[in-house]
C-alpha positions in Angstrom: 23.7 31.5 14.0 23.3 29.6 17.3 21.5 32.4 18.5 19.0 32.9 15.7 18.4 28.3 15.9 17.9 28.5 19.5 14.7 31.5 19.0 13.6 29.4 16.0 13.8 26.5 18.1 11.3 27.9 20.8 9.3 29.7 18.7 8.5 26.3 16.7 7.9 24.3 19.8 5.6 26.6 20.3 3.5 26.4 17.1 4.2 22.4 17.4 2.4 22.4 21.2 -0.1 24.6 20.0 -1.2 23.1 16.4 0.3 19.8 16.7 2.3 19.4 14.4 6.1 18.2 14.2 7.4 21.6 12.9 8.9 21.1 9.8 6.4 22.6 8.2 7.6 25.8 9.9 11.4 25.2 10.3 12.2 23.8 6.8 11.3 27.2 5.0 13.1 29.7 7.5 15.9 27.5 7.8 16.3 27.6 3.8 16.0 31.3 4.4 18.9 31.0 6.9 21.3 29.4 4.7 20.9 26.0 5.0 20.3 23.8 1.8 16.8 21.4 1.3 18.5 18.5 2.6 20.4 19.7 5.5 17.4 21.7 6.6 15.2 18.3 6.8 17.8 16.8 9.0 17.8 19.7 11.1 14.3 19.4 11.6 14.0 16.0 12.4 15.9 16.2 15.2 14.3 19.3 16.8 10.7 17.1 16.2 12.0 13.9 18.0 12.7 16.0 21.0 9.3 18.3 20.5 6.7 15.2 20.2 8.1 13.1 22.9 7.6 16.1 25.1 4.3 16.7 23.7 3.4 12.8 24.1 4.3 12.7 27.9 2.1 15.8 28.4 -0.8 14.7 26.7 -0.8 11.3 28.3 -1.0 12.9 31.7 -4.0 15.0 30.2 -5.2 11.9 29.0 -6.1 13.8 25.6 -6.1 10.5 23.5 -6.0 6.7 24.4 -2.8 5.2 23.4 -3.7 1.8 22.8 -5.2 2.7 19.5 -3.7 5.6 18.1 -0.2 3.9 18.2 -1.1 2.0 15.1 -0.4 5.0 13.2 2.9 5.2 14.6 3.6 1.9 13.7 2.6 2.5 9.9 4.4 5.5 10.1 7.8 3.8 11.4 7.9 1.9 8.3 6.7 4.6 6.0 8.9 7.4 7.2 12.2 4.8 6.8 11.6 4.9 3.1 11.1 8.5 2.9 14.3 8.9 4.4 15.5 6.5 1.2 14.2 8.7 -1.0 15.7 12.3 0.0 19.2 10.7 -0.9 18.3 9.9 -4.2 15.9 12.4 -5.5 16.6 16.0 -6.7 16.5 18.7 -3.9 14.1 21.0 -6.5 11.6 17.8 -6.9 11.4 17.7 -2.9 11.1 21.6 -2.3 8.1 21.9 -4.8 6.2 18.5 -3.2 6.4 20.5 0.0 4.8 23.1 -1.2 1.8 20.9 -3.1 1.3 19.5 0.5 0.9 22.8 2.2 -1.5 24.0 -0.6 -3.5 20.6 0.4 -3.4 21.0 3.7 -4.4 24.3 4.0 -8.1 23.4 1.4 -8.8 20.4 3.6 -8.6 22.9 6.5 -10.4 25.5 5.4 -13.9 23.3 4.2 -13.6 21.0 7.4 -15.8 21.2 10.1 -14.3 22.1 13.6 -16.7 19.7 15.3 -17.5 16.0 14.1 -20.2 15.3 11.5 -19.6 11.5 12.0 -18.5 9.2 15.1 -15.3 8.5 15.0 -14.3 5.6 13.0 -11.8 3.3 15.5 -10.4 0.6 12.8 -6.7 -0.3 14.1 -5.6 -1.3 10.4 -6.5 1.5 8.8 -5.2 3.5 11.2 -1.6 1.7 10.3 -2.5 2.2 6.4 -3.1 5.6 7.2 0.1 5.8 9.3 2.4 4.4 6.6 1.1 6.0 3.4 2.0 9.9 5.6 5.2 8.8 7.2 6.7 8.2 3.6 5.7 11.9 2.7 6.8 12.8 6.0 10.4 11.1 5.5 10.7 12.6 2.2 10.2 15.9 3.1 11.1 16.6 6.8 7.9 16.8 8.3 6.3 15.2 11.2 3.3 14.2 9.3 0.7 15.9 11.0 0.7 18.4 8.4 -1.3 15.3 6.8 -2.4 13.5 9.8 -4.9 16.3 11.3 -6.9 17.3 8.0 -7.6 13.3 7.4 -8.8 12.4 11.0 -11.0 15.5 11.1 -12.5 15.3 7.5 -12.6 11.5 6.9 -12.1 9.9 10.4 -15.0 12.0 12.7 -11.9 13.4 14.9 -12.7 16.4 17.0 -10.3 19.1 15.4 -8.5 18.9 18.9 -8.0 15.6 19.8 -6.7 15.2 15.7 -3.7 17.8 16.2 -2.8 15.7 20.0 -3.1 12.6 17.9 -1.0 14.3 15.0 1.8 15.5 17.1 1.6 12.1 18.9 2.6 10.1 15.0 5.1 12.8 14.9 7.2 10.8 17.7 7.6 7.5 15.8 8.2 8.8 12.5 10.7 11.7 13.3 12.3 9.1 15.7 12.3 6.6 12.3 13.8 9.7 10.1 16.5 10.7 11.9 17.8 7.0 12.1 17.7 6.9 8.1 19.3 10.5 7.7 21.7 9.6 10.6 22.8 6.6 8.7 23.4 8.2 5.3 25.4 10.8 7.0 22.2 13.8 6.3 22.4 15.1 10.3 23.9 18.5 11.3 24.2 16.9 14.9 25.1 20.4 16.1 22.3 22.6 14.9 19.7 20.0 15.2 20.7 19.9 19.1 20.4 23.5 19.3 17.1 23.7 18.2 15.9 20.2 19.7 16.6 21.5 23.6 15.1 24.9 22.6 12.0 23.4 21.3 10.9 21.8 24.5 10.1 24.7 26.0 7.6 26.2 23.4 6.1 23.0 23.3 5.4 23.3 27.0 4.0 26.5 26.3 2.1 25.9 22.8 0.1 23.0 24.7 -0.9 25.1 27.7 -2.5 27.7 24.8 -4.2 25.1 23.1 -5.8 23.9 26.1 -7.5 27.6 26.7 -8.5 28.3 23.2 -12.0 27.7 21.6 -12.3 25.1 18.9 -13.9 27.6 16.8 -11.2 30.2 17.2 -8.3 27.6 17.1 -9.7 26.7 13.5 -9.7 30.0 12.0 -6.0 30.6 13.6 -4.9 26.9 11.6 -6.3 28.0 8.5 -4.3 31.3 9.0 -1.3 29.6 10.5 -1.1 27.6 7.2 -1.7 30.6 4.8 1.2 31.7 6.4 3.2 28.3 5.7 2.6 28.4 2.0 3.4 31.9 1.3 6.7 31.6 3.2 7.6 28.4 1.1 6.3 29.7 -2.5 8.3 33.1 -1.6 11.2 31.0 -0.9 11.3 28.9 -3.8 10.3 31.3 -6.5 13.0 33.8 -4.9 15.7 31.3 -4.9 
């Protein structure tokens, strides 16, 4: 098994670096498939995206891809937000959580595939929406093991006038504060399979090296058509999973 959690690890960096997102959206179906239940999966995943997106975050601040002093408010919404997700995985059912994730994929992948790669309005810079924003995803992203960017990347580009780019850096950027704000809540109510997660976690950091080099060299028009795909993918691994199980 460590074997098989150490490929998964790298091969998720990799789609994290590369699409910007935290990675649960990839990890959380295949490690069901593995064996592991709803709830330990989510754990699992949280720790491989705390050590992903703070990778990802010093990298793209070097490449100045974003300017900090703004898009941390969504972080800050989304430390808050994510802490009562956390809440909610103990007390709801596991079916209840494994069917959301699956309506969220569904959403994701429409808002992707009618968005424009390139703005159709300036970018709206408005630091209290931005931690509205922030808070409302990082309870969905507590909840269900996900970074948020799954979320983050379709709102900025559709509603916000983000260049499709700069929305997955500044995706995989919230990622950091509310994975870091999950895995204190699991940690706490005892959720964390410390050795698996740590597995995966140290494996990850090298596809994320890897994914953002890629998405540096890719054209925005091509790197759309490879998200909507990427996400196709997502939701039919996750509806075969459920509907199998």
């Amino acid at each position: 098994m460590t074997l098989e959690l150490a490929l998964l690890g790298v091969g998720v960096g990799t789609l994290s670096g590369f699409f910007g997102i935290g990675g649960g959206t990839v990890s959380v179906p295949i490690l069901l498939y593995l064996g592991f239940g709803i709830k330990e999966a989510i754990g699992i995943s949280v720790m491989q995206m705390v050590a992903g997106s703070l990778m990802a975050a010093y990298i793209h601040q070097k490449n100045q891809t974003y300017t900090i002093s703004d898009v941390k408010y969504f972080g800050y919404g989304g430390i808050a937000g994510a802490i009562l997700g956390g809440y909610l995985v103990k007390i709801l059912d596991a079916t209840i959580l494994e069917w959301f994730f699956l309506g969220i994929v569904a959403f994701t992948l429409g808002r992707l595939a009618l968005s424009d790669p390139a703005p159709t309005r300036p970018e709206v810079i408005n630091r209290p929406l931005y931690t509205t924003i922030g808070g409302g995803i990082g309870v969905l992203s507590g909840m269900l093991g996900v970074g948020g960017s799954i979320l983050m990347t379709p709102i900025l580009v559709s509603f916000m006038g983000f260049p499709l780019k700069k929305a997955s850096a500044v995706g995989l950027f919230f990622v950091m504060f509310t994975s870091v704000s999950a895995f204190v809540t699991l940690w706490w109510f005892e959720m964390i399979n410390l050795q698996a997660g740590m597995v995966m976690a140290f494996s990850s950091l090298v596809g994320i090296m890897m994914g953002i080099w890629l998405l540096n060299r890719v054209k925005v028009a091509h790197y759309k058509q490879i998200l909507v795909v990427f996400y196709v993918v997502i939701f039919a691994i996750t509806a075969y999973t459920l509907i199998a199980g």
